[in-house]
Each structure stands twice: as structure tokens, then as C-alpha cells.
One Martini backbone bead per residue (centre of mass of N, CA, C, O) as a GRO file, in nm:
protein
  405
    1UNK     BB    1  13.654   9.477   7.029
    2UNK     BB    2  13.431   9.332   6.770
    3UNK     BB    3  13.446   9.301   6.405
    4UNK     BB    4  13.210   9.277   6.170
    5UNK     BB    5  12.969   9.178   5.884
    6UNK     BB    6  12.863   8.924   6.056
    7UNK     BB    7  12.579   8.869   6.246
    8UNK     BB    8  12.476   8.561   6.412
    9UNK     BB    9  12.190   8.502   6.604
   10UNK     BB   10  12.210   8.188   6.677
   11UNK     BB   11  12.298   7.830   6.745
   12UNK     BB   12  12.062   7.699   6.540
   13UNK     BB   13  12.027   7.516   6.253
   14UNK     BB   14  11.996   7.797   6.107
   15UNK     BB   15  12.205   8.005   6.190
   16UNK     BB   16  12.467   7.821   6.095
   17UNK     BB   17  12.362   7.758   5.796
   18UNK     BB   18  12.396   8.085   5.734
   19UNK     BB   19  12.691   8.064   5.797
   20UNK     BB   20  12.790   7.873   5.610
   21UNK     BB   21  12.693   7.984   5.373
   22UNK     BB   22  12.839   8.255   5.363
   23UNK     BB   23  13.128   8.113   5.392
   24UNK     BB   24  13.066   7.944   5.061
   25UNK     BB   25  13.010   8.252   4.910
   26UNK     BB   26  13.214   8.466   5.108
   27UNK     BB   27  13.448   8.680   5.253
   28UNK     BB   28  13.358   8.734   5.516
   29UNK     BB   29  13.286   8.849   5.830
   30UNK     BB   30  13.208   8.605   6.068
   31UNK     BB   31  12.970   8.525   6.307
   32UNK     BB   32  12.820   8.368   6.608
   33UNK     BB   33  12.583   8.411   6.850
   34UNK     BB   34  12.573   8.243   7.185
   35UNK     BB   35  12.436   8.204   7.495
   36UNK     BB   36  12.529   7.918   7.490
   37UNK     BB   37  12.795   7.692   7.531
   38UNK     BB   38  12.595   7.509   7.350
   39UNK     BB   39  12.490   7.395   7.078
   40UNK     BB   40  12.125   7.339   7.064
   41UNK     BB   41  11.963   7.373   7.356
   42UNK     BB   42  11.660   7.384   7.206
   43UNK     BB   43  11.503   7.319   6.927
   44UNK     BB   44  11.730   7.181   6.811
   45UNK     BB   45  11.787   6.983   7.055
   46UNK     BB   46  11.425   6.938   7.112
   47UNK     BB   47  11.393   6.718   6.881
   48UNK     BB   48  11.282   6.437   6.740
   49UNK     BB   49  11.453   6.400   6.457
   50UNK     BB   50  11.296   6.481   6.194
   51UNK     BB   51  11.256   6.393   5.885
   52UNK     BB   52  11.010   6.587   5.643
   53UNK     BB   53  10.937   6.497   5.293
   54UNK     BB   54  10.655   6.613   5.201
   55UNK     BB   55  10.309   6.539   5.266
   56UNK     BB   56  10.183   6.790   5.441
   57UNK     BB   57  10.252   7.015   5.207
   58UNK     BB   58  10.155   7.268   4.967
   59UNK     BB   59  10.186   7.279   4.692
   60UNK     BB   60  10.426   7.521   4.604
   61UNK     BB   61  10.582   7.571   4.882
   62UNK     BB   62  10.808   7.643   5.116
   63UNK     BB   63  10.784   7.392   5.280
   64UNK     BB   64  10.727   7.193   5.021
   65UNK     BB   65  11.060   7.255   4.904
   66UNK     BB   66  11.225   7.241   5.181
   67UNK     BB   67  11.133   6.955   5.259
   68UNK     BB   68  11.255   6.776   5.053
   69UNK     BB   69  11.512   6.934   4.985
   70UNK     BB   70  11.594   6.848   5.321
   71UNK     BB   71  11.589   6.569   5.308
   72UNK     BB   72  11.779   6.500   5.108
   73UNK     BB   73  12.044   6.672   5.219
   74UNK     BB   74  12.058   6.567   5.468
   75UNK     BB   75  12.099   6.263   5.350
   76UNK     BB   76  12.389   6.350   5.241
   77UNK     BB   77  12.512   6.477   5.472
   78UNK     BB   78  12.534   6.285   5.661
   79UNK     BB   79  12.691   6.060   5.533
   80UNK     BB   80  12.960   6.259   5.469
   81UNK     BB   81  12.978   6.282   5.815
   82UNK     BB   82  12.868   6.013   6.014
   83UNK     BB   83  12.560   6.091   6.088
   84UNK     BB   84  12.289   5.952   6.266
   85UNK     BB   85  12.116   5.751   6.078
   86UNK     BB   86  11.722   5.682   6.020
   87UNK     BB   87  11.564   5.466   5.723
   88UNK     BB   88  11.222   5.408   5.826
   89UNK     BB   89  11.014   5.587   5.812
   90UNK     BB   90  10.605   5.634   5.794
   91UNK     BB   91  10.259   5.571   5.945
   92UNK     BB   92   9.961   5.700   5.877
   93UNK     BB   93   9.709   5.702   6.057
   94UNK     BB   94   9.365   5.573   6.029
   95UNK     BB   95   9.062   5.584   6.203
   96UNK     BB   96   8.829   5.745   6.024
   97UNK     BB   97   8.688   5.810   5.732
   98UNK     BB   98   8.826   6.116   5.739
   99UNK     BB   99   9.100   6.062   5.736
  100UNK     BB  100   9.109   5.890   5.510
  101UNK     BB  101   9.066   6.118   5.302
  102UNK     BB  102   9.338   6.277   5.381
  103UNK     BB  103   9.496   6.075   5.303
  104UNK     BB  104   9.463   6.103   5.014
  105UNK     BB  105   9.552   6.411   5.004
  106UNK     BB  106   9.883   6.330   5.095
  107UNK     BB  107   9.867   6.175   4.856
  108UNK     BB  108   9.871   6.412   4.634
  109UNK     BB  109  10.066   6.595   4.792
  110UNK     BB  110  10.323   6.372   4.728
  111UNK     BB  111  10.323   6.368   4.424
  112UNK     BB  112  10.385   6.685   4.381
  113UNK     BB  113  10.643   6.676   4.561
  114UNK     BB  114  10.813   6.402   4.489
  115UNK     BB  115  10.654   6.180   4.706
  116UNK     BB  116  10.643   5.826   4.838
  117UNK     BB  117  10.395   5.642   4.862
  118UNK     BB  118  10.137   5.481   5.045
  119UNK     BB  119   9.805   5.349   5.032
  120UNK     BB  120   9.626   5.161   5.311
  121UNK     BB  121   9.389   4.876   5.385
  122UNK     BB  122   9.371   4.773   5.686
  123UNK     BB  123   9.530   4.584   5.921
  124UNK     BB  124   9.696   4.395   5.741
  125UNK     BB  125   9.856   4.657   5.602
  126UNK     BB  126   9.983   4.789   5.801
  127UNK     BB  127  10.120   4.561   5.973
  128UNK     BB  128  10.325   4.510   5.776
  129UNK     BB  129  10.488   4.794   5.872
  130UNK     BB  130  10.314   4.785   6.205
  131UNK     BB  131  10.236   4.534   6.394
  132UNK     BB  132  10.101   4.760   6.642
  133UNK     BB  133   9.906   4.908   6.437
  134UNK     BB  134   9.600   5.087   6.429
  135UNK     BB  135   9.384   5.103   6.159
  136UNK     BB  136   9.191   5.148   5.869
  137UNK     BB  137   9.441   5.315   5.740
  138UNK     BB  138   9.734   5.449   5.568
  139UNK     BB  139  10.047   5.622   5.513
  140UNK     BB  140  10.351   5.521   5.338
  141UNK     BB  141  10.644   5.640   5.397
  142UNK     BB  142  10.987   5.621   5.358
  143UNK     BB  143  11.179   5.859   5.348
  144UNK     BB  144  11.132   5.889   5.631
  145UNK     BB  145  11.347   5.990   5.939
  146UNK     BB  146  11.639   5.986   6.138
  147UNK     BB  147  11.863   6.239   6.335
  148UNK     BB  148  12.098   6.408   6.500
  149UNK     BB  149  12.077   6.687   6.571
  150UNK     BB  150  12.334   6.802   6.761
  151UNK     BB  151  12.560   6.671   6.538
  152UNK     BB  152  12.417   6.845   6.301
  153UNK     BB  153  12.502   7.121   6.405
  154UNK     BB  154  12.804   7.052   6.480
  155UNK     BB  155  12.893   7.010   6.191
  156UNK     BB  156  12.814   7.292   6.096
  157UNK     BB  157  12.947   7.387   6.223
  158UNK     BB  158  13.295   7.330   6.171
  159UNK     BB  159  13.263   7.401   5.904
  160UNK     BB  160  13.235   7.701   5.923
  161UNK     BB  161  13.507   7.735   6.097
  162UNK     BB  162  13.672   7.665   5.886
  163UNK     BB  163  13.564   7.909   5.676
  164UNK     BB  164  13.585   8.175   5.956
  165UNK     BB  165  13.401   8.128   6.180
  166UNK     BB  166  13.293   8.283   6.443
  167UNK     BB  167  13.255   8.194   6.811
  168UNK     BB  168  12.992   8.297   7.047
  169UNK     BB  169  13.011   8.127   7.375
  170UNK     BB  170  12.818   8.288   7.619
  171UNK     BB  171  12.657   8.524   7.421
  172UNK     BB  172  12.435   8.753   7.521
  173UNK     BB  173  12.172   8.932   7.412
  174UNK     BB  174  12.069   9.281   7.513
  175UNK     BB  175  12.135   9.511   7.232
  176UNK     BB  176  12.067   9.716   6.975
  177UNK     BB  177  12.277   9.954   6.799
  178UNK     BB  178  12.259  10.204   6.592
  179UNK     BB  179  12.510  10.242   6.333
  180UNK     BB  180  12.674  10.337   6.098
  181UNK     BB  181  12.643  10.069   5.922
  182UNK     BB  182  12.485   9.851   6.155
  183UNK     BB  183  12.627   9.761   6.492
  184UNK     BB  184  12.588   9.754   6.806
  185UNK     BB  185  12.600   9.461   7.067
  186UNK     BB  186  12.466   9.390   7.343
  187UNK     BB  187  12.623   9.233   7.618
  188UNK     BB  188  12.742   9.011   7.892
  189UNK     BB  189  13.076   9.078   7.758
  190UNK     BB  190  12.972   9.292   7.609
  191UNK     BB  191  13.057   9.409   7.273
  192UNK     BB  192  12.974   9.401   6.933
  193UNK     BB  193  13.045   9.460   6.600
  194UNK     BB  194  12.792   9.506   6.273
  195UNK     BB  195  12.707   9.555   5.941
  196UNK     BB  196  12.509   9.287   5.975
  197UNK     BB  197  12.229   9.110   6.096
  198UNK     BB  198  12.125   8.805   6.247
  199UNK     BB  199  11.836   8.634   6.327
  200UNK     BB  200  11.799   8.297   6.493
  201UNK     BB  201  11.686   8.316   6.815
  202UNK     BB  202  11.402   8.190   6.801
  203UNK     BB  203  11.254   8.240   7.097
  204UNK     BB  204  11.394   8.566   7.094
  205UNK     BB  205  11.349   8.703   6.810
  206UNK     BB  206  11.078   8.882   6.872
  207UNK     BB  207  11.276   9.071   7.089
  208UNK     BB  208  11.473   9.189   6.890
  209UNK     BB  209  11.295   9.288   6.664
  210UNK     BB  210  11.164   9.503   6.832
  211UNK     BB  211  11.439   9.669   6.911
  212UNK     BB  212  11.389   9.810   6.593
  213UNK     BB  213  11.064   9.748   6.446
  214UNK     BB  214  11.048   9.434   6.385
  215UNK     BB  215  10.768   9.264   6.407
  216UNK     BB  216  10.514   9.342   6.587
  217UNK     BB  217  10.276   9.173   6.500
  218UNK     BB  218  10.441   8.953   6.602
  219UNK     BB  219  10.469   8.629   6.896
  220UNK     BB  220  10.571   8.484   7.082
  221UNK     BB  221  10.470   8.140   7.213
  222UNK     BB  222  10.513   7.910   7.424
  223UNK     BB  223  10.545   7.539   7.364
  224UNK     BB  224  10.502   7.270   7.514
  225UNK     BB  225  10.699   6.929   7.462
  226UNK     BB  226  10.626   6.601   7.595
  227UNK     BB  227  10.816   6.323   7.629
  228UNK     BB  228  10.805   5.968   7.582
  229UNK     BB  229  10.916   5.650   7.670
  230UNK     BB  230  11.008   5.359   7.625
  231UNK     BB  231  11.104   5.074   7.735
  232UNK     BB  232  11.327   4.861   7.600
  233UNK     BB  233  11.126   4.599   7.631
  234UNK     BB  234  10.928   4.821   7.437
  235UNK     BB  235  10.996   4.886   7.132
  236UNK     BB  236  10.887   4.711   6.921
  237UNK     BB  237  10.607   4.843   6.882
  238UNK     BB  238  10.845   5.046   6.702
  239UNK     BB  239  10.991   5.040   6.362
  240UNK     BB  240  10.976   5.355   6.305
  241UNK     BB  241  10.678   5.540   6.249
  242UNK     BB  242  10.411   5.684   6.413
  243UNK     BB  243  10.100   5.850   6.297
  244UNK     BB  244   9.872   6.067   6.293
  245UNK     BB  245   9.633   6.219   6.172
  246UNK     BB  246   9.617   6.543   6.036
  247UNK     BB  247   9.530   6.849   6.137
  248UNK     BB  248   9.493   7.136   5.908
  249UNK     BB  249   9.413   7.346   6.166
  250UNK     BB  250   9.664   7.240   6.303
  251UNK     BB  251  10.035   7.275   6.442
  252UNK     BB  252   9.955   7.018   6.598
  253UNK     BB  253  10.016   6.630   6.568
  254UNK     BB  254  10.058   6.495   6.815
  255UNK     BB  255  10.050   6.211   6.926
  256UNK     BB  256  10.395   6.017   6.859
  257UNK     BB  257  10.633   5.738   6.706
  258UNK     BB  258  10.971   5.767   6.752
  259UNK     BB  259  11.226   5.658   6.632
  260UNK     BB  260  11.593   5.649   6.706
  261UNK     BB  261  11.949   5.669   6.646
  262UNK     BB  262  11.964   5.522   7.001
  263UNK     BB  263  11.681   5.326   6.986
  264UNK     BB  264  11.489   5.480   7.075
  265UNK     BB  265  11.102   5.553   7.180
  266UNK     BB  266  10.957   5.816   7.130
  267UNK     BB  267  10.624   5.973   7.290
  268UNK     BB  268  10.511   6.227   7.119
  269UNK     BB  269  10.381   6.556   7.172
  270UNK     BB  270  10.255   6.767   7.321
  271UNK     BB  271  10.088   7.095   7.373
  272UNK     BB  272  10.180   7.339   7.616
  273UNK     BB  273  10.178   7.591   7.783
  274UNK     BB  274  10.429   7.785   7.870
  275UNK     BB  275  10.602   7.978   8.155
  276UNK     BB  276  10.842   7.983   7.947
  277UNK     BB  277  11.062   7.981   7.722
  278UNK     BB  278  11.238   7.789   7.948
  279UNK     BB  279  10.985   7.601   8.011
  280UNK     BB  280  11.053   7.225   8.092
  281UNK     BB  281  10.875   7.244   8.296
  282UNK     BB  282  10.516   7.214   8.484
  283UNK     BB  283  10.715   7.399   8.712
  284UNK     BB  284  10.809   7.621   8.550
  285UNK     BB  285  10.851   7.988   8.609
  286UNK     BB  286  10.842   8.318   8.412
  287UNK     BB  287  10.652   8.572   8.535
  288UNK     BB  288  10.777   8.780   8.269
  289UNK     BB  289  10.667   8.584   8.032
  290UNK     BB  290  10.394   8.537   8.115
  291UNK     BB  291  10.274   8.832   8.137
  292UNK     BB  292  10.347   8.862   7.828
  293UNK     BB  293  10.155   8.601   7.741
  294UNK     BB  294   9.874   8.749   7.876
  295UNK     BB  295   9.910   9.045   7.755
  296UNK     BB  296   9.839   8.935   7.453
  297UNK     BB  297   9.593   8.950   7.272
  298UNK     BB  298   9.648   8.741   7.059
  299UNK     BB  299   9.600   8.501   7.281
  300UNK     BB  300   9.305   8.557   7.312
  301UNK     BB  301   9.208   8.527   7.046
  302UNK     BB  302   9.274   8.245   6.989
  303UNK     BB  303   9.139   8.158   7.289
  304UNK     BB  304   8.815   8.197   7.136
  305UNK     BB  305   8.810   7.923   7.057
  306UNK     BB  306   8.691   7.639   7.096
  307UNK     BB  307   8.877   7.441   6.978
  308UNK     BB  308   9.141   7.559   7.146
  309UNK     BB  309   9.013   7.516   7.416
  310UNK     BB  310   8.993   7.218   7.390
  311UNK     BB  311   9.302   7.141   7.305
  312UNK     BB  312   9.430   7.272   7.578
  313UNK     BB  313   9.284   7.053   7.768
  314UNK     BB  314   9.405   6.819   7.693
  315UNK     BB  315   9.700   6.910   7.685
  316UNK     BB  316   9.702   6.961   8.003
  317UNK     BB  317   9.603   6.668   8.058
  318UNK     BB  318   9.865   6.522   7.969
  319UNK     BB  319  10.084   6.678   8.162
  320UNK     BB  320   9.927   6.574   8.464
  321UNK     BB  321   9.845   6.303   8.318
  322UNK     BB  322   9.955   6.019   8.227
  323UNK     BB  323   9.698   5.881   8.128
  324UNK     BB  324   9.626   6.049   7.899
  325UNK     BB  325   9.920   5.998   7.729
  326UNK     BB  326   9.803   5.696   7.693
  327UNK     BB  327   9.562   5.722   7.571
  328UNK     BB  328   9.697   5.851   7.300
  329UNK     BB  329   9.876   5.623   7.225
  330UNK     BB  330   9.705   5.382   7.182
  331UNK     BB  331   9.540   5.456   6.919
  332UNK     BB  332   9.772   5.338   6.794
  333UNK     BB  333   9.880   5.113   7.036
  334UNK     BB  334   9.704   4.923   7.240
  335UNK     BB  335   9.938   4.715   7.367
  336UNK     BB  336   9.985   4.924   7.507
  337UNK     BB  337  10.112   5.047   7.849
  338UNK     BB  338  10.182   5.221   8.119
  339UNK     BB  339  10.455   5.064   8.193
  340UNK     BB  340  10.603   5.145   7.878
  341UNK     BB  341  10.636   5.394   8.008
  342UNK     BB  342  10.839   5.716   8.038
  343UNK     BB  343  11.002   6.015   8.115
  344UNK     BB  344  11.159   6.229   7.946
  345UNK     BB  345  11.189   6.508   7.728
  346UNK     BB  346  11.148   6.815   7.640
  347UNK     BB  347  11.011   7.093   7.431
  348UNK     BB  348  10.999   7.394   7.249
  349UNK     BB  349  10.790   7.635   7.098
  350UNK     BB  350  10.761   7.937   6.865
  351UNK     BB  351  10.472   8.006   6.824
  352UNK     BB  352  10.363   8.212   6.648
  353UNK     BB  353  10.132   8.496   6.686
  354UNK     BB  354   9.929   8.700   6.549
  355UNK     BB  355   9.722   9.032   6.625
  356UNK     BB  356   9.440   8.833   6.532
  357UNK     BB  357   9.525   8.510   6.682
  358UNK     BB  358   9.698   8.342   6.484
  359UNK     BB  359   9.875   8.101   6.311
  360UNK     BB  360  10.188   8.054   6.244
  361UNK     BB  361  10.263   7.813   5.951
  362UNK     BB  362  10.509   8.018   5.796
  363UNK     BB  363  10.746   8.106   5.717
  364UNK     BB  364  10.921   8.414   5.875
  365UNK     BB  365  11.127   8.676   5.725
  366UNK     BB  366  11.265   9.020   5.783
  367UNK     BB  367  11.342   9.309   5.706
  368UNK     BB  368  11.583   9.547   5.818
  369UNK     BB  369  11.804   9.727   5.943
  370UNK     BB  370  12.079   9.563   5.848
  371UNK     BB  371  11.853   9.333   5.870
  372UNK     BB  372  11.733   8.979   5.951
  373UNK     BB  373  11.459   8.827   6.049
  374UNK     BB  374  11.328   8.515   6.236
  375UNK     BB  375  11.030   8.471   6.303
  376UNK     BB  376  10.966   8.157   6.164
  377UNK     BB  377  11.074   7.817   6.188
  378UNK     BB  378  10.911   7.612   6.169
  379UNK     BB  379  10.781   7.357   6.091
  380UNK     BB  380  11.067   7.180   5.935
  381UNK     BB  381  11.336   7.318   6.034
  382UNK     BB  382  11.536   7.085   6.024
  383UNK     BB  383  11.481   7.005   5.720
  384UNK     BB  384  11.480   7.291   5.629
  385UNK     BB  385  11.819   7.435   5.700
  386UNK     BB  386  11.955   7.427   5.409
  387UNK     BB  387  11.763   7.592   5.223
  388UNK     BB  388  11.698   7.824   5.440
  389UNK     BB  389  11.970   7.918   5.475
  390UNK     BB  390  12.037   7.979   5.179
  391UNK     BB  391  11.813   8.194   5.155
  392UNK     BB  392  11.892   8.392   5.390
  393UNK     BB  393  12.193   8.404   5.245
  394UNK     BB  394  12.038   8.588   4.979
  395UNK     BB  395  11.946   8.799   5.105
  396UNK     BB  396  12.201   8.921   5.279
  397UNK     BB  397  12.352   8.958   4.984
  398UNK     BB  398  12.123   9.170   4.860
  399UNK     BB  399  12.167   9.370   5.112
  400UNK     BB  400  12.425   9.434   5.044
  401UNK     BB  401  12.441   9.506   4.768
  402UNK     BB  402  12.211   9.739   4.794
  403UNK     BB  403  12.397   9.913   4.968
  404UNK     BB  404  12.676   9.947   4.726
  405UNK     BB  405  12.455  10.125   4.532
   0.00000   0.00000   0.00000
């Protein structure tokens, strides 16, 4: 039996920055328990890679606080560590005058958070940029980039490592149980004790905090994200990132074009339920998550909007039929064809749902007895992961320290 001062459970993006900055800041005695043998293995590292400098999010938030400085801090981390950037930019084209006026509106709110942009109109304007996107104005933000995101966590664990911290990988958590001062934490290797938890869980964080009975009113809802790659040569379509305006009603963005750090160009995701928390194909079903996920109010709440079942009902098809995929992602390159696309990897998002039907779409962390948990650590978590972890960190030890007075 192993005794810790805290216990990091889940060991992507946040979890790690949780534990790198606690043992940056104090002498304590940190673990981090991995599920998988490997770090990164689901939401940190099967996310675009994306750094999102902060101009689609509402000035004076914590998304747009923590993504502008999660980006300048990225790139100064990435820098120091030899971890692969590419500082690319990103197009936000615009279809009909509606996006069209969104976008000046994006381009007012990143003036605010002290991003660089442009706003560009006509075709032969996008084009200077994206000679093969289509549309009608755009949003040229140079700022964002692209990270090798599983590098930049192996990164992070290694700091953490170095300062002290412990892994603990292919240690499942499946159950906390209360003791005096802290916890006893039930794995599938055994006990692990520690006077203080931080949930870091991802997928299955409101699973932990609920079994303590905090945040009962939120519930993951997992949905996948399918994407496509162009084929070799035909990545030059796409010489940045292309996206489309975004639909300030919904938390998912729709397809867009990513180039990444090892040259691909990924093209998605869509955004459709999944049929289980690791439910990577959309063959794959686990009866009782699914089960879960059917008996849960707020997700019918949800689904009673008809803009969300129309919503669901296209990315549906996004997902069962390729040409549907295709159709989506011409619109902003109609130049591409049906042939260079090809399947890639997909990846699930934990996306909160309250029990009122609502998408939370904005950090959610609760504190519990002798613990914290993060039960919502949305999009742009990985670019917000180091201001996030500090804050999450200093959460901790006004807890600790509150409690030793």
C-alpha cells in the first residue's frame, strides 16, 4: 500500500499540468494513477492538435483568459522542449451575410482578448491566404497553431517526474472510499491512499465524483468525433487551417481543415453520439454506458430542441455515409473530391450535459470533501492546459491549506 498527499487521477493534459504545477509550487508527495499503460491515450491525444488563440470566446472569460495565455505559454513550452509546432494560422471563412456579420463580431471579441486578426472580403482576399477555400469573407488569425499533442503530455509527465512525481499506469480507479483525512482509493491492483484527490478523469470523471456525491446535477454525454485525411498529394488544399463560422448555439464546430505537425491533413470531426465512453468506431456499443446514456433526463431534455435533432440527424449521416462527409467539407473547398479523402482516427469528447438538458460550455471543477474534481474541462482544453492546471492547482492548496487552520 502506497500513501500519497495527493492523488491525480487521469493522466492527459490536465491531470499531468495538475500535478507538473503542484510539485513546482511544494514539497508534497504526488502520484498520478493512468488507467492505460500509455499517457494521452483518449481525449488529449486524439484531439486535433490544436492551439486556439482565443477569439471565439467571450472577453473577460475563463475560456478566453485561459486560451489566449494557454497559447502565448504553449509555444514558449513547445519551444523549450523541442515538441513539434507548427505556427500556421487559421481562416474562418464565411458562407452568407449572417456568418459573415459573426465574423466581425469574432473579430471585435479578439481585439478584446489581445488577438491579432484580420478581417478579409471576396474571394481573392481569402484566397491570398488559402488559395483553395472558398467564401465569401474570412477571419485570418496567424496566432493559432498546431502541437503534437501526446508529446506535449509525455513532456509534461516527465517535468512532473523529475520534480517527484509518481506513475502509477494501468492503475483503473474503481472506487473511493472515505477515510479520515483523506482516501483510500480502490483499484483494479490493489489500494493506493492519499489525504487529498484531484479528478482529472475525463470520460469518466463524473463517474468518480458522483461516487462521493459531487456534481450529481452534471452527466457525460460521450460524443465521437470522426475524422478524414486528405491523401498525400493532395494535402496542398489545405496550406493552414480552414474553418468554417462558428454557430455560437452549439459546442461543436462543425468539419474543418487541420494540417498537423507530421504534415497530414486531418478534415472533421463530426460530432455524433457515441455508444460508449471509449466508443471509437461506430460499430462499437457498450450496452451499460449506452444504457446510461438513454436513461439520463437531461439528455432527452436536450434532444427535445428541434435545431439539436436536426443537428444529430446530419451528423449522423456524417458518420454512416461518406459522401455526406464530403459534402461538408467541399463547402468550404469545393475543389476537393470524393477520392481525397480517406479515413483517419476518430476521438470522443466528454461533453457535459446538465440536468436541465443544457451543454455546459464552460470549465466546470467542484470541490468535494478533501477533493477537487474537474468535471468539465471543454474545448480548448489542451490549449488552456497550463493556465488550467495552475489554477486548479492553487485550488488545491487553499484546500489544504484551509484545512490545516
Amino acid at each position: 500500500m502506497a500513501t500519497h498527499d495527493v492523488a491525480v487521477v487521469g493522466g492527459g493534459c490536465v491531470g499531468c499540468s495538475v500535478a507538473k504545477s503542484l510539485a513546482e509550487q511544494t514539497s508534497l508527495d504526488i502520484a498520478v494513477l493512468e488507467k492505460e499503460y500509455h499517457l494521452a491515450e483518449h481525449q488529449s491525444g486524439r484531439n486535433s492538435g490544436v492551439l486556439h488563440p482565443g477569439f471565439n470566446y467571450e472577453p473577460g472569460s475563463l475560456k478566453a483568459r485561459f486560451s489566449t495565455e494557454g497559447t502565448r505559454r504553449m509555444k514558449e513550452y513547445a519551444r523549450a522542449n523541442d515538441i513539434p509546432l507548427d505556427e500556421c494560422g487559421v481562416v474562418v471563412v464565411a458562407q452568407s451575410d449572417e456568418e459573415e456579420a459573426r465574423l466581425e463580431t469574432l473579430e471585435a471579441q479578439a481585439d478584446e482578448n489581445g488577438v491579432a486578426t484580420e478581417l478579409v472580403r471576396g474571394q481573392d482576399r481569402i484566397q491570398q491566404y488559402e488559395p483553395h477555400a472558398a467564401g465569401q469573407a474570412a477571419l485570418y488569425c496567424p496566432e493559432a497553431a498546431s502541437i503534437d499533442a501526446q508529446k506535449y503530455v509525455y513532456t509534461l509527465a516527465s517535468d512532473a517526474e523529475d520534480l517527484g512525481v509518481d506513475f502509477y499506469l494501468g492503475y483503473t480507479v474503481e472506487q473511493l472510499h472515505r477515510r479520515r483525512g483523506g482516501y483510500r482509493i480502490e483499484t483494479d491492483k490493489g489500494h493506493i491512499e492519499a489525504n487529498y484527490v484531484v479528478n482529472a478523469a475525463g470520460l469518466h470523471a463524473d463517474a468518480i465524483a458522483h461516487d462521493i456525491g459531487v456534481g450529481e446535477e452534471y452527466q457525460v454525454v460521450p460524443f465521437r468525433g470522426e475524422y478524414y485525411e486528405l491523401t498525400p498529394e493532395r494535402r496542398h488544399l489545405c496550406e493552414s487551417m480552414i474553418y468554417p463560422t462558428p454557430d455560437p448555439s452549439l459546442p461543436f464546430l462543425g468539419v474543418h481543415y487541420t494540417r498537423r505537425t507530421d504534415g497530414k491533413v486531418i478534415v472533421g470531426p463530426n460530432a455524433v453520439l457515441a455508444f460508449g465512453r471509449e466508443a471509437y468506431r461506430n460499430t462499437n456499443v457498450d450496452l451499460g454506458e449506452l444504457a446510461e446514456t438513454l436513461g439520463y433526463e437531461g439528455f432527452w431534455k436536450l434532444l427535445a430542441s428541434p435545431k439539436m435533432l436536426r443537428v444529430a440527424w446530419n451528423e449522423l449521416h456524417k458518420s454512416y455515409r461518406k459522401a455526406a462527409f464530403v459534402d461538408a467539407a467541399r463547402q468550404l473547398v469545393p475543389t476537393a473530391r470524393d477520392g481525397d479523402f480517406r479515413r483517419s482516427y476518430a476521438g470522443i469528447r466528454a461533453q457535459v450535459v446538465r440536468d436541465d438538458g443544457q451543454l455546459v460550455k464552460d470549465p466546470v471543477f467542484e470541490r468535494g470533501p478533501d477533493s477537487l474534481h474537474i468535471l468539465n474541462a471543454v474545448s480548448p482544453g489542451l490549449t488552456s492546459s497550463l493556465p488550467f492546471g495552475d489554477r486548479l492547482a492553487d485550488e488545491v492548496l487553499d484546500a489544504l491549506e484551509g484545512a490545516e487552520t
